[in-house]
C-alpha positions as a Python dict, from the first residue, in 0.01 Angstrom:
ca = {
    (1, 'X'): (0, 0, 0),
    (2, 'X'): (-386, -28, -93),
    (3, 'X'): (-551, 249, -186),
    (4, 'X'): (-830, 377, -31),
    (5, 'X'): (-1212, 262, -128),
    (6, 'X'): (-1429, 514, -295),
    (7, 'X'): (-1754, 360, -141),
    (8, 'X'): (-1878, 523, 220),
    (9, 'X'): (-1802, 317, 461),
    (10, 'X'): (-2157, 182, 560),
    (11, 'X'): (-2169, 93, 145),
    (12, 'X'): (-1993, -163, 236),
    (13, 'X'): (-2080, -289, 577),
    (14, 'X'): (-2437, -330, 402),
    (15, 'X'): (-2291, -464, 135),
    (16, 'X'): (-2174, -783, 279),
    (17, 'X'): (-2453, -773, 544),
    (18, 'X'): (-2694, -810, 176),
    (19, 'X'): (-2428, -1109, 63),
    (20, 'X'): (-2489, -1308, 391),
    (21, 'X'): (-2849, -1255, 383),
    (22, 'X'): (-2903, -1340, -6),
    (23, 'X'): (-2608, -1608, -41),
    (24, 'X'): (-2838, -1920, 23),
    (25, 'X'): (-3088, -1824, -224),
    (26, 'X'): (-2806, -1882, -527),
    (27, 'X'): (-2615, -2156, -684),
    (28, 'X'): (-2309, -2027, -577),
    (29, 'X'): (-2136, -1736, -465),
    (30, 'X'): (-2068, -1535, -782),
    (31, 'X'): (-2429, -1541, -801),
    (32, 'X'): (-2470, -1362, -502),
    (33, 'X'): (-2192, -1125, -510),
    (34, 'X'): (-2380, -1051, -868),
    (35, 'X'): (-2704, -957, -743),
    (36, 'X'): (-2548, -749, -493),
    (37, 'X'): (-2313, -555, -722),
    (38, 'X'): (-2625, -495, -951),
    (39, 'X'): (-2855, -401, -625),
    (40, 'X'): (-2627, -160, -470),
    (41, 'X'): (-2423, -23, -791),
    (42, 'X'): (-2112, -120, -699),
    (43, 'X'): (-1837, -112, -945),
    (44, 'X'): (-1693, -479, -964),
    (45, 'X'): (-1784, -825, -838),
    (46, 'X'): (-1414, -831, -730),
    (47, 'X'): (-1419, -484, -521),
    (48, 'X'): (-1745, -689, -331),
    (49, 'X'): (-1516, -1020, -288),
    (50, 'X'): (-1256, -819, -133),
    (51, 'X'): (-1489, -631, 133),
    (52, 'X'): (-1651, -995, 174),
    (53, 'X'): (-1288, -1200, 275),
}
């Protein structure tokens, strides 16, 4: 069973809102999920990729 996320809720539905906006402005999407990570303080690239799927 997953455990549950320690980021609010509307963390992460901006979160990917801020990968869909900024995702055409990078080479790929690492990129983006990088900026956004290092924007919002999240703890992983891989906890955004998850929210993202």
């Amino acid at each position: 069973m997953a455990r549950p996320s320690r980021h609010p809720l509307e963390l992460r539905r901006r979160a990917v809102r801020m990968v869909a906006e900024v995702r055409d402005d990078h080479p790929n999407e690492t990129a983006a999920l990088q900026t956004v990570t290092d924007k919002l303080g999240i703890s992983s690239r891989e906890t955004l990729r998850n929210w993202v799927k």
